[in-house]
C-alpha positions in Angstrom: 14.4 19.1 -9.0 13.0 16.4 -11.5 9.3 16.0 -11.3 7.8 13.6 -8.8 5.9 10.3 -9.9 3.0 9.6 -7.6 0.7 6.1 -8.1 -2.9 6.5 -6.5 -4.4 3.5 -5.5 -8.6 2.8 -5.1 -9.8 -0.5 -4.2 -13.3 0.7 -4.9 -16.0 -1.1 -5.7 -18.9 1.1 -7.2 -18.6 4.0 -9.6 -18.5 6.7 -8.2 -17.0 5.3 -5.2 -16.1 7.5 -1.6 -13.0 6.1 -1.8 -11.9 6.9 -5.2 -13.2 10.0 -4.1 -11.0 10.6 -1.0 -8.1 8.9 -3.3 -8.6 11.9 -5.7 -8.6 14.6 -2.6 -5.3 13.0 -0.5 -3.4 13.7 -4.8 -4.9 16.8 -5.0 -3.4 18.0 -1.4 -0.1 16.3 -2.5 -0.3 18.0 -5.2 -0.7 21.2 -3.6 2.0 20.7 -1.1 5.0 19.0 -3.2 7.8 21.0 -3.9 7.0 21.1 -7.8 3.8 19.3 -9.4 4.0 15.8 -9.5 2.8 13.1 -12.5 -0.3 11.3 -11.1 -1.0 8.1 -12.3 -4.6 6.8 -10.6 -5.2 3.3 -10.8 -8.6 1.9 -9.9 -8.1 -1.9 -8.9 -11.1 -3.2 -10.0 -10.8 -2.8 -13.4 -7.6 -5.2 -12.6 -9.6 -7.8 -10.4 -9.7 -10.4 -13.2 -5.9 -10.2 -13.7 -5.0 -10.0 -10.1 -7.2 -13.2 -10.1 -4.9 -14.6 -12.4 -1.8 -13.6 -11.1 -2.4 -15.5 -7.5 -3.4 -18.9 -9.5 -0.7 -18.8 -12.2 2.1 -17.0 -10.8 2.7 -14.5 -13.4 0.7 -10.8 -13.9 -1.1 -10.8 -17.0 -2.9 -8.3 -19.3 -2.4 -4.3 -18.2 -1.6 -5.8 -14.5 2.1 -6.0 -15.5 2.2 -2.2 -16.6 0.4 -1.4 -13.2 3.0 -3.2 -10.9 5.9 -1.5 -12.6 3.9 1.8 -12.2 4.5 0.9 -8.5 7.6 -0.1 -8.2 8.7 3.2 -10.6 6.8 5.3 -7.8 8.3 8.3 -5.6 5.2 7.8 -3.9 2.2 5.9 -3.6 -1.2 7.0 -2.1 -3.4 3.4 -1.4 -7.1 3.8 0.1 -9.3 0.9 0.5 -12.9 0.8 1.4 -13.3 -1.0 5.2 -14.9 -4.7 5.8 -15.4 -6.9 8.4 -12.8 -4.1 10.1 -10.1 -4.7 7.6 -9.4 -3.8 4.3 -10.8 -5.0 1.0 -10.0 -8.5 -0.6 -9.5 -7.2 -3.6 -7.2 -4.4 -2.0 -5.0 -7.3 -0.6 -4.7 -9.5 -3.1 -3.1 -7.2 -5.4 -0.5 -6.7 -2.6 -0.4 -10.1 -2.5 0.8 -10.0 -6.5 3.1 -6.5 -5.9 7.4 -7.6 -5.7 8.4 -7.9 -1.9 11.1 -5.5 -3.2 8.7 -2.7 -4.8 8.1 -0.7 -1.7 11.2 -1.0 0.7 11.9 3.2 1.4 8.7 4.1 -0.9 6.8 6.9 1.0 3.1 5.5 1.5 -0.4 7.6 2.0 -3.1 5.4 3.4 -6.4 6.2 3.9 -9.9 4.2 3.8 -13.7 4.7 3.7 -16.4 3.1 5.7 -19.4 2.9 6.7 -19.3 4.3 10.3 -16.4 5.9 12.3 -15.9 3.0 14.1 -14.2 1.3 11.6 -11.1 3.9 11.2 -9.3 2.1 13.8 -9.0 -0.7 10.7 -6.1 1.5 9.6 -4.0 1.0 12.4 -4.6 -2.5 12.8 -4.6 -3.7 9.5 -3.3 -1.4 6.9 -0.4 -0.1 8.7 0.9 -3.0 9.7 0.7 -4.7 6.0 3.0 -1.9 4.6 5.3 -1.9 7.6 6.0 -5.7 6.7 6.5 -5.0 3.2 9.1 -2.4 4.2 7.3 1.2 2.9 7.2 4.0 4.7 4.0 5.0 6.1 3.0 8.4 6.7 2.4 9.0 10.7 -1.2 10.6 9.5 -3.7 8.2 8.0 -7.1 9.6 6.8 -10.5 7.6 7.6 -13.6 9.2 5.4 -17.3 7.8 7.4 -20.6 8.3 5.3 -21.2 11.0 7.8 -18.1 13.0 7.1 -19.6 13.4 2.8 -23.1 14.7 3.9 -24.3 17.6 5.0 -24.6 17.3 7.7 -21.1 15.8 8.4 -17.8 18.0 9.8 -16.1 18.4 6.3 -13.6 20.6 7.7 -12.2 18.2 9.9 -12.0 15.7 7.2 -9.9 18.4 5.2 -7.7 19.0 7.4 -7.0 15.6 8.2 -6.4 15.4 4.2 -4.0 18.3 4.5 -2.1 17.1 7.4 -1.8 13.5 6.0 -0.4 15.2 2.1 2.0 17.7 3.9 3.7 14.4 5.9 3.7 12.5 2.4 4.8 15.5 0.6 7.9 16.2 3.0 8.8 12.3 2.5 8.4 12.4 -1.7 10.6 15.6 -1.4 13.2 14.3 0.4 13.7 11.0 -1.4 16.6 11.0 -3.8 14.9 10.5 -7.3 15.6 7.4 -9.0 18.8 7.5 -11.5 18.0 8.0 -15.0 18.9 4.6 -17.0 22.3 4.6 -18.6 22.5 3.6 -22.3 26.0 2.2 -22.0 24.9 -0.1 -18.8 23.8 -2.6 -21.3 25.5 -2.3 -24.7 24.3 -4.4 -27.9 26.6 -6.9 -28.3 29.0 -6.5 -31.6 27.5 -9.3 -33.6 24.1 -7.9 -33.1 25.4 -4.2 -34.1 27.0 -6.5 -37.2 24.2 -8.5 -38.2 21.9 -5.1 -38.6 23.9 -3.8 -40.7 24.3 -6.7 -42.6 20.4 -6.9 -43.4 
């Protein structure tokens, strides 16, 4: 089996940020659970703000925003978590959806989860996050994974948040497994045209 390519996703703000920390446990699991170990490429979407910016004025991705959407669209998977406002996710989160090819996720196996400040918001993944990469045609793990303040501290029930993480990466893992791996590129597709071949030799 060839190895896996997995894309992580944090639309965190701070540094460190609970939901590049969540983003880092939901790989880990997959990792842990994937047939064989994956490539994991983790993007943090702030230090892309300024381009994504960009993108939604001029219409074209500039800078290392370009690189990051074909990361995407090149994915076997893709693991997005957001941190919660105003009980949705993060304007930053979706305007870089906003930028991402309408084609780049149709059949891609997606991982949500999201971080907030009280466990009232979780029901923000459901509502909001679900639904935006149901319309853009991925397909979205049935276990989502909500991280409250509470469930970092102390005195919080970590366990429960572990096995949420575990449940959600064994449904995502099952989904990356089964999907056929993309087909290697052909040399021959696109040959170099005679003259060109000519002219080099020529020089």
């Amino acid at each position: 089996m060839s190895e896996r390519n997995l894309v992580v996703l944090s639309a965190g703000l701070s540094q460190p940020s609970s939901t590049r920390l969540l983003a880092d446990r939901l790989a880990a699991a997959t990792g842990r659970a994937l047939a064989g170990p994956p490539q994991i490429e983790v993007v943090e979407l702030r230090d892309h703000a300024k381009d994504v910016a960009n993108n939604l004025v001029t219409g074209f991705p500039g800078g290392e925003l370009r690189k990051v959407l074909d990361q995407v669209a090149a994915a076997d998977g893709l693991i997005a978590v957001t941190p919660i406002f105003q009980a949705s996710y993060s304007g930053l989160f979706k305007s870089f959806f906003d930028v991402v090819d309408n084609e780049s996720l149709v059949g891609k196996p997606v991982l949500i989860g999201a971080t907030g400040g009280s466990s009232r918001h979780s029901l923000a993944l459901e509502h909001a996050m679900r639904p935006m990469f149901s319309y853009l045609r991925a397909v979205v793990v049935p276990t989502a994974v909500y991280a409250a303040s509470e469930d970092w501290g102390s005195s919080g029930d970590g366990a429960a948040l572990a096995d949420r993480i575990d449940r959600a990466a064994s449904e995502f893992a099952a989904l990356v497994d089964r999907r056929p791996a993309p087909p290697r590129p052909d040399a021959f597709d696109e040959p170099i045209p005679f003259e060109q071949l000519l002219s080099q030799t020529q020089n």
